[in-house]
N, C-alpha and C positions, 0 to 999 in steps of 0.2 A: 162509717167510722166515727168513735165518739169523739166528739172536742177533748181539749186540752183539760178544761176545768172538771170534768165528768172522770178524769182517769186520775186526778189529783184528788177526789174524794175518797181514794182511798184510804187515807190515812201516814202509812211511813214516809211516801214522797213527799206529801203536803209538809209534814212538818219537816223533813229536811231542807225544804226551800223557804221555812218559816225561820229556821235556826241560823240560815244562810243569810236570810235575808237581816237580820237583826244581830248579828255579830256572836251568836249563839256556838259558833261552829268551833270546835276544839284547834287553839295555835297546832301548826307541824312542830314538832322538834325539832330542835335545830341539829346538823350530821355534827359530826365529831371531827378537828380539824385534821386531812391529810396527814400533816407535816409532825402534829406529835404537840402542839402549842397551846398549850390551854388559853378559854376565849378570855377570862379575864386580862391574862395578859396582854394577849393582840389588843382589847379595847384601853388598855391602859396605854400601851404603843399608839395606837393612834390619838387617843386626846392628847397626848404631849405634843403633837405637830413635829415631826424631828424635821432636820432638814433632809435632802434626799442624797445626802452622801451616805452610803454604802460600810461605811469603816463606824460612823457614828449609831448609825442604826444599829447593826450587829453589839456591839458594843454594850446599847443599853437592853438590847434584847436579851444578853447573856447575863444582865446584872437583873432584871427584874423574874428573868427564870431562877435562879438562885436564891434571890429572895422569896418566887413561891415554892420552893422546894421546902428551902428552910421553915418556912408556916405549916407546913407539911398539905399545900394546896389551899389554905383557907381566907 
């Protein structure tokens, strides 16, 4: 049975684990969120730190959708 290095000169493997190895390798895309909330937003939601009442969150969740609607997403 041949070693490991002798089935890695083939070629497409080698350089998959070369592109792996050296950060080569194409990001995933990120899914699209469940809920309908574009990511801008949510990252804008969390750097503001709200506090974890519930009334206050919703609140500014509904004003910063609004406002990306109004930009027309941008």
């Amino acid at each position: 049975m041949p070693n490991m290095r002798s089935r890695l000169k083939g070629g497409s493997a080698q350089v998959r684990i070369r592109r792996n190895q050296t950060g080569w390798a194409k990001p995933l895309s990120q899914a699209p969120n469940p809920h309908g909330i574009p990511n801008e937003v949510m990252r804008t939601l969390a750097n503001e730190g709200l506090s974890s009442d519930p009334a206050a969150f919703n609140r500014r969740l509904q004003e910063l959708l609004a406002a990306y609607k109004l930009s027309d997403g941008k």
